[in-house]
N, C-alpha and C positions, 0 to 999 in steps of 0.2 A: 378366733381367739381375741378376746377385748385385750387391749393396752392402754400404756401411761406413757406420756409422752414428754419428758421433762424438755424444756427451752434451753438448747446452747445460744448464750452470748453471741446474739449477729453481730457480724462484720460485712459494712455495704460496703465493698468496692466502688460499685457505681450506681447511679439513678438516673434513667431522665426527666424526673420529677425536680420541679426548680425547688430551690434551697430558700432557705427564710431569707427575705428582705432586712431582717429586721437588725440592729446593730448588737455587735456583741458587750454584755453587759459590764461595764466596769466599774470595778469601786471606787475610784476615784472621781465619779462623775457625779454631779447634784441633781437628781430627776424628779421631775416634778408629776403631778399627777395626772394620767392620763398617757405618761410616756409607757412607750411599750420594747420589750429587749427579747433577745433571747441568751440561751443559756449553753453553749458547745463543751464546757468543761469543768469537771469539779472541782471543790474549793482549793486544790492546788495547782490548779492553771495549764496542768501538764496530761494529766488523763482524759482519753477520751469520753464524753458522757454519751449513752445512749438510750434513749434518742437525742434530740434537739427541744428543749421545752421552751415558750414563749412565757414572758409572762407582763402584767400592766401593772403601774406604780398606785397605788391607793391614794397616797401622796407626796410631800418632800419626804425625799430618803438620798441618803448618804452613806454610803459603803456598808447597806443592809445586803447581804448574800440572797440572790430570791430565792432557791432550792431550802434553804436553811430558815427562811424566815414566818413566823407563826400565821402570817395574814396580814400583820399588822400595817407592812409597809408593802406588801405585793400580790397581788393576785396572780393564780397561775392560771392561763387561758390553756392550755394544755399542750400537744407535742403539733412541732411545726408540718405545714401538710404533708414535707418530704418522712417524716417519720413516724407519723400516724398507724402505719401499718406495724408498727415495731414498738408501739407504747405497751402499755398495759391492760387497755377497750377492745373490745371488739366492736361497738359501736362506732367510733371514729375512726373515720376511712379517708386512706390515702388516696387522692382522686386527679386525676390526669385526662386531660382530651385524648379519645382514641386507645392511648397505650401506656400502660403503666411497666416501667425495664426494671428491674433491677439485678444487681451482679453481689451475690455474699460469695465469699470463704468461709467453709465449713471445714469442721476437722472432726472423725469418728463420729458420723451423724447418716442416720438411715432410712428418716423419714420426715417429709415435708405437709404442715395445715396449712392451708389458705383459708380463713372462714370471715364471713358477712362480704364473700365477694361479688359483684356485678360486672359482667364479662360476656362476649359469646364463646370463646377458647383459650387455654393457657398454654403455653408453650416452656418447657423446663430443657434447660438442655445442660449437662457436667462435662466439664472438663478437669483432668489430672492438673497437677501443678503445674506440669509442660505444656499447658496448651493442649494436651492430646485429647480427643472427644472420648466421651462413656458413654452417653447419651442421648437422644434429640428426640424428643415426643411431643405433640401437640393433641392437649385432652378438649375434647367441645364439652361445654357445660348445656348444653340444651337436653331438656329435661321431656323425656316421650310421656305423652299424656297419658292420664288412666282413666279417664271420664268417658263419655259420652262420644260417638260420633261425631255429632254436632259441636263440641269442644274440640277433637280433636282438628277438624277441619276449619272452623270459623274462631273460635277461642286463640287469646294472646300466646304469643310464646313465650313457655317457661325455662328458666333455664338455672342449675343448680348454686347454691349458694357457699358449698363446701370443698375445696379442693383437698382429697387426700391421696400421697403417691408415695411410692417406694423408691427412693433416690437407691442407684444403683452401687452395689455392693460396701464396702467399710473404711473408705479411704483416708488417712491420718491428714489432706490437705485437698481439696477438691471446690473448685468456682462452683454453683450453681447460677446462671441466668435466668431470669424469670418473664413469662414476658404475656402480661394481663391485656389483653386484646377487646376489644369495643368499640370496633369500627364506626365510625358516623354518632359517639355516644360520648360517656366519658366514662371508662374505665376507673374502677373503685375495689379497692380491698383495708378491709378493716382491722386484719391480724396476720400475720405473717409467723408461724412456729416452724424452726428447723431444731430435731436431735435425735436420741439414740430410742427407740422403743422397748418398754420393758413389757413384758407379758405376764396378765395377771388371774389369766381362768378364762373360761368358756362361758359367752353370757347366755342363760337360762331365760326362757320364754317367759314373759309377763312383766320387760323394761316399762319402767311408765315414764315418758314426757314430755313439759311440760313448760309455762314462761312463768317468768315472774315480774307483773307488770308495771311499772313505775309512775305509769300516767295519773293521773290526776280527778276527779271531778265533785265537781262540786254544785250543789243547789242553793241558790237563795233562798229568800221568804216568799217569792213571789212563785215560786217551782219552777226559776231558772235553770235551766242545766249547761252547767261550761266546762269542758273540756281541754285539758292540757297533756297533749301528748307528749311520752317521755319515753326513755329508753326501757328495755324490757330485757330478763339476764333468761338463762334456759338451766331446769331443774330436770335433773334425772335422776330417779331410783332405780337399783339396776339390782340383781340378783346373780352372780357367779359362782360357775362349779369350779374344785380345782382338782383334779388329779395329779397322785405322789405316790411314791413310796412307805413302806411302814417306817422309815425313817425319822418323816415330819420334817425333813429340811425346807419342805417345798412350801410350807404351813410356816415356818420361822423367816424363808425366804419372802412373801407377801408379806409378811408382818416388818419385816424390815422398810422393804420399797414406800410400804402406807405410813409409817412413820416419819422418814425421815423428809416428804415430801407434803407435812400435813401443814406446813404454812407457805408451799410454793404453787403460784398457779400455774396447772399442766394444759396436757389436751389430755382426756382420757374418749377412748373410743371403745362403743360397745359393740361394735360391728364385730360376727364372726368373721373368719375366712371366706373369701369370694364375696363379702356384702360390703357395700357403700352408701349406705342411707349414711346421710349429713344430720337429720334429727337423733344420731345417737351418739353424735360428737360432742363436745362442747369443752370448752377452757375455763376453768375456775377452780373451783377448791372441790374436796371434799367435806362433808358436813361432820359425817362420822361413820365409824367402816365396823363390821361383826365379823369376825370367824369361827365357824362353831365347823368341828372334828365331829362329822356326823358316823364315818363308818373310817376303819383304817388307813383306807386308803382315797378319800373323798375328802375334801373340806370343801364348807359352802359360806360363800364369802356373799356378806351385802353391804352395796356403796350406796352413798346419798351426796351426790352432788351440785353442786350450785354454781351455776356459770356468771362471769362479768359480765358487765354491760357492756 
């Protein structure tokens, strides 16, 4: 069964990822250019902001707000490395020697992405609000070859890029610990999505996907060839059946879920039941959705979506 997986608002308890060096931004200071700040709370001083965003002064500024400001007076370098995994990229990854911890509070949330991770195992473990355990599981990301003998034996080890798990049952207040492992390496994860899964049809054989590449290249006069690698986002076209009633509630119900989530970016997952391919995941938008009422009790849904970088 594919799903949409909308983002509940993280709450990090903890990290042992170090926190920005950088000084918190005040208005009342005269920054000159080249100074650099960061950003822990919005323009009323009192709300938490998340994540943490850095940003560099263009030039003199004076009680210019960076979040709020057009360019003119700030550049924003993006979220600080403790919150990387919690911006809005999946290309920018939050990266730690060895191990990457961290500890949210989740309320009514039933499923956990990990994507553009580097790791050899992830470790998830819940506890109730009391402290009491729910569950301790450590998933290995290494990835059994399909190639060749010769690959399988002498070829690099691969190991997967996606983490998807079913936190364990529906609890209105529940820790999760997270704990990104790469011994002797540096542990890296790019996007971090904890919420509630909605289910949107059965996906239908013939998913196409696919990148979208950002890189660059260019030729001289001379048939120089240069090369500027950039980030690249992941396009899926997917094909869903839905099964319903002559009712059509189940046909008004998609129609609602695609709507109302048509300018937030999800995880949508086209994996059926029992599968885990990471190529049919992806975080971004959708482009634009069909539902055609082929027979009473059938509707055939098609998505086209476009994932961040």
């Amino acid at each position: 069964m594919a799903i949409i997986v909308n983002p509940h608002n993280i709450n990090l308890a903890s990290s042992n990822v170090t926190a920005s060096a950088l000084s918190e931004y005040n208005s009342g200071t005269a920054y000159t250019a080249g100074q650099q700040v960061k950003v822990s709370f919005e323009s009323d001083g009192t709300t938490p902001r998340t994540p943490v965003y850095e940003y560099e002064a263009v030039g003199g500024t004076t009680g210019n707000y960076p979040p709020t400001d057009d360019g003119t007076n700030w550049t924003l370098i993006g979220a600080s490395n403790k919150w990387k995994m919690f911006d809005s990229y999946v290309s920018s990854q939050t990266e730690n020697a060895d191990t990457i911890e961290v500890e949210l509070t989740v309320t009514k949330a039933d499923k956990l992405y990990l994507l553009n991770v580097q790791a050899d195992e992830i470790r998830v473990v819940c506890k109730e609000s009391d402290l009491t355990p729910i569950s301790d599981e450590t998933v290995s990301l290494s990835e059994t070859s399909s190639g060749s003998w010769s690959e399988y034996f002498f070829g690099d080890f691969e190991f997967k890029t996606v983490l998807a798990y079913d936190l364990p049952g529906y609890y209105t207040n529940m820790s999760v610990t997270i704990t990104i492992d790469k011994t002797g390496g540096t542990a890296k994860c790019g996007h971090c999505v904890i919420g509630k899964k909605i289910e949107i049809g059965t996906t239908e054989y013939g998913i196409s996907v696919g990148i979208q590449d950002y890189s660059v290249k260019e030729t001289n006069d001379f048939g120089e060839t240069t090369f500027v690698e950039r980030a690249f986002a992941k396009v899926i076209d997917a094909d869903l059946f839905i099964q319903h009633d002559t009712t059509g509630s189940e046909y008004d119900r998609i129609q609602r879920v695609l709507s109302s989530i048509r300018a937030t970016p999800c995880v949508y997952d086209f994996n059926n039941n029992g599968s885990s391919t990471g190529s049919f995941v992806a975080f971004g938008f959708f482009k634009d959705f069909d539902l055609v009422a082929r027979y009473a009790t059938i509707t055939h849904c098609s998505l086209s979506i476009e994932g961040l970088i």
